[in-house]
N, C-alpha and C positions, 0 to 999 in steps of 0.2 A: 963483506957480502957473503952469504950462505950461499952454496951450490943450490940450483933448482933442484925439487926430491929431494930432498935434506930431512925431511918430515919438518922442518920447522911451518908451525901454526904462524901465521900473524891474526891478530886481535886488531880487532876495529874498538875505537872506543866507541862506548853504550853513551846513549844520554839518554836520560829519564826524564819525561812528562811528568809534572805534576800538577795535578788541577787542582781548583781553589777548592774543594771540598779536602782533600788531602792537606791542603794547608791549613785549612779552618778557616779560612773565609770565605765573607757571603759574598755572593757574585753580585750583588749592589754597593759592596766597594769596591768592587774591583772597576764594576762599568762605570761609576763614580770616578772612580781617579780617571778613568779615559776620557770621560768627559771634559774635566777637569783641564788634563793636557791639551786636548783638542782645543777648548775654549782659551786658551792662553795663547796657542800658537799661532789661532785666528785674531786673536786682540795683536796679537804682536805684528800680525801680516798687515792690519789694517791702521795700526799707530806707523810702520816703516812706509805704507802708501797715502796715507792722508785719508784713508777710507772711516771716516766715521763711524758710517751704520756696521762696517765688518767689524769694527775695533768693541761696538756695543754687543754686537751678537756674541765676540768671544767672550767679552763681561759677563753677558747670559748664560752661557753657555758653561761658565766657572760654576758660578751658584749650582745652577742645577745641578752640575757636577756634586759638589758639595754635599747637598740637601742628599742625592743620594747614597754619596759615601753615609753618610752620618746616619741613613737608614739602617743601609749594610752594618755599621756599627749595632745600633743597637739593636737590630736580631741576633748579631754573635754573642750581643750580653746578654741577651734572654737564654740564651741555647747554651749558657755558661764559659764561652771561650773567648 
């Protein structure tokens, strides 16, 4: 343990944000996979309660996911990344 006035610094660690444009992706794969996620975890809530229509809505909810990952996809191939 250092004496207090020691001049010793303590460093916090940094963490760096990185947005999806720094990564190179388009933000319709990103909101894609959430979707995605979202609609599984609802299929899944609704397959452990016997909830049919919640179990179809996270069905729905995939796809669409899906469809728009797969958008995000190919604007990154147009835009070459």
């Amino acid at each position: 343990m250092q004496p207090s006035g020691s001049g010793t610094e303590q460093k916090l660690n940094e963490v760096e944000i990185v947005t999806t444009k720094e990564m190179g992706m388009d933000k319709d794969r990103v909101k894609g996979k959430g979707k995605q996620t979202g609609g599984s975890l609802k299929e899944g809530a609704g397959k452990a309660t016997g909830d049919r229509k919640l179990e179809n809505e996270g069905k729905a909810d995939k796809g669409k996911g899906k469809v728009q990952e797969g958008f995000g996809r190919a604007k990154d191939k147009l835009r070459g990344k």
